[in-house]
N, C-alpha and C positions, 0 to 999 in steps of 0.2 A: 192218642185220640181225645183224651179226657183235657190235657192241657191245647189242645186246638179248639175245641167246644169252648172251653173257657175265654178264651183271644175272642173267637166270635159274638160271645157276649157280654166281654169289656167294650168291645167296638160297639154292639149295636147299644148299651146303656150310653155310652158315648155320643153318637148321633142321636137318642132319643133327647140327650139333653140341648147338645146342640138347637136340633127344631123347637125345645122348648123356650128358649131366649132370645131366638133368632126374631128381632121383631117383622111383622107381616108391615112394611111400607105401603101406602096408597099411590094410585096408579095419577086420579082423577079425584077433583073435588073441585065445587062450586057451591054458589052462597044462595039457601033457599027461602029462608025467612030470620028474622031475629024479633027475640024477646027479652027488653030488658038487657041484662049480661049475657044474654045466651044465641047463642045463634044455632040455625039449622043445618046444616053441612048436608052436601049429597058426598059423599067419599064412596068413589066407585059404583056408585049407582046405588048406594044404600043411604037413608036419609039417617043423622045423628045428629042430637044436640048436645052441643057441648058450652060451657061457661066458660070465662075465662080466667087460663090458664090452664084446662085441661087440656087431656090430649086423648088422641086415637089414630090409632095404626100410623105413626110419627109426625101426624098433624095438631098441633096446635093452637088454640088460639088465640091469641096475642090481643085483641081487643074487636069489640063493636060498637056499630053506633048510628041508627036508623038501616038506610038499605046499603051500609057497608060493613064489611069486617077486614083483619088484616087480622093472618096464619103464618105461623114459624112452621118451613117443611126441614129438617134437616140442616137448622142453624141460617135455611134462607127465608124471610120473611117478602109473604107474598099476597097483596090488596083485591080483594074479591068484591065485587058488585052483585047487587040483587039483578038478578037478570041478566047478569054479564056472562059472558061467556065462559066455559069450564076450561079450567087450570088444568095441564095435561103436564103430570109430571116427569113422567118415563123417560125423557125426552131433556138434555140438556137448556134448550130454549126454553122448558117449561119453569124454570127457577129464575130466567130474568138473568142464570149467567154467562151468558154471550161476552165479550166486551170489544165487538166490532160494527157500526156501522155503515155501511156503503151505497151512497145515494149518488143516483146519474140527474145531471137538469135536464129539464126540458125544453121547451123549441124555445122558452122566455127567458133560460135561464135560470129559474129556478127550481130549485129542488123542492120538491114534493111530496111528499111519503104518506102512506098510513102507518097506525097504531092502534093503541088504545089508552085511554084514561080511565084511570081506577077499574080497569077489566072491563069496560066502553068503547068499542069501536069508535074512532077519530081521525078524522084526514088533517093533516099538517103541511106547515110550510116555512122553512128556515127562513129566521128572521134573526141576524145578527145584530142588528142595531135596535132591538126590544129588547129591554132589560129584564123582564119575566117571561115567562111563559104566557101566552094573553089568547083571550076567548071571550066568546060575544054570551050575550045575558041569554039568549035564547040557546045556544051550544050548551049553556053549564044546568040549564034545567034538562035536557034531556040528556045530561051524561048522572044527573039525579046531585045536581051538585048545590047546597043554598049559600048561594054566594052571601044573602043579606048577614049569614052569622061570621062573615070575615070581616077584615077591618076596611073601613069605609076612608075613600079618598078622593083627589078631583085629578082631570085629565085634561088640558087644553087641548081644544081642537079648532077648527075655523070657525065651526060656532059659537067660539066659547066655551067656556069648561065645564065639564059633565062628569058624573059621580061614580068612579070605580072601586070596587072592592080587591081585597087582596086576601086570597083564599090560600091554602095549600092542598094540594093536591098529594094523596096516597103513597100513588104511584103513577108512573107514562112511561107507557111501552112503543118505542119506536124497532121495526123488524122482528129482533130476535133480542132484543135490550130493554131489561126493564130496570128503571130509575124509582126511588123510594123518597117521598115528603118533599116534594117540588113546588115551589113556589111561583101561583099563577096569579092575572090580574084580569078580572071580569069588567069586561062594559059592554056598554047599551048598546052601541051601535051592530049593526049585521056584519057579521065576516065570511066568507065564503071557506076558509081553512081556519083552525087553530095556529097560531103563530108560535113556533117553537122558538122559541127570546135564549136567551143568556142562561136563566135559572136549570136550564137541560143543558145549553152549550157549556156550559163550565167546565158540566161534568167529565167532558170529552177533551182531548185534544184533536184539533182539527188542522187536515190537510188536503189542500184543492189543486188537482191536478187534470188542466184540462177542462172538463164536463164532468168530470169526478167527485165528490166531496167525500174525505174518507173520515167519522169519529171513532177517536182510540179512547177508550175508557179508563179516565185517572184513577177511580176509588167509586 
């Protein structure tokens, strides 16, 4: 009797250690404010600030800077916006590692999809023969983007050439696939979609079958 009490409470010191290392992973977290190095995290519905390179409940934070941050959850780093939408971890789509996606055209021919940028809701549209990722000056201020602090360049058009900037972008999330430090090109003119260019298609291997457009994700 005395040697079975004892088994019972090797096990239970056993399990009490277990729960004490077992780190509590976060579910949910999104970007509420930042100051300086520090930003404000909602993690699960609890507001935390953290600096960078600290951590809580195995998020991270990898850097900020105005109304962005960019968090390591679990060796995946993932681009958060002030006001964007909350990162739902639980969930394999919520780390960005999907690495398929499947787009149908429509009645023109083209494919179509939404996303997001930088954790920004974005409608898009394949454009293989754009060699960046490309977005109109008024798209990149309400995805909160200043294009004026990327490098500055010219674009011919039939009016003549006009002044683009070359930004990079966080991240861009198409479906279930999110891409990290993408490089986009801002101009003036109005676009009805962001033009998904080359700088996302790379990252894919691409195959069109039919009405189909399927991307396999290289790296």
């Amino acid at each position: 009797m005395r040697r079975a009490a004892a088994r019972i409470c090797r096990c239970l010191a056993v399990l009490a250690c277990a729960s004490t290392f077992a780190p509590a992973f976060a579910q949910s977290v999104s970007l509420s404010g930042s100051l300086g190095d520090k930003a404000l995290l909602i993690i699960d519905g609890t507001p935390r600030t953290l600096a960078v390179g600290a951590s809580v409940q195995g998020v991270r934070l990898v850097s900020v800077s105005g109304s962005n941050a960019v968090v390591d959850i679990k060796g995946q780093r993932v681009a958060l916006a002030l006001g964007g939408a909350q990162v739902n971890l639980g969930a394999a789509a919520g780390d960005g590692g999907a690495a398929q996606i499947v787009l149908s055209a429509d009645s023109g021919g083209h494919f179509v999809t939404s996303g997001a940028i930088n954790g920004k809701s974005a409608r898009f549209l394949v454009d293989t023969g754009a060699t960046n990722l490309a977005l109109s000056q008024s798209e990149a201020q309400s995805l909160g983007i200043d294009s004026g602090k990327g490098e500055r360049g010219t674009s011919m058009t039939a009016n003549g050439p006009v002044p683009v900037y070359r930004v990079m972008l966080a991240s861009v999330r198409v479906g279930e696939v999110q891409v990290f430090n993408v490089e986009a090109t801002v101009v003036p003119m109005p676009m009805p979609f962001v033009l998904l260019g080359n700088s996302f298609l790379t990252r894919f291997q691409m195959k069109r079958e039919n009405d189909m457009l399927t991307l396999t994700r290289r790296f």
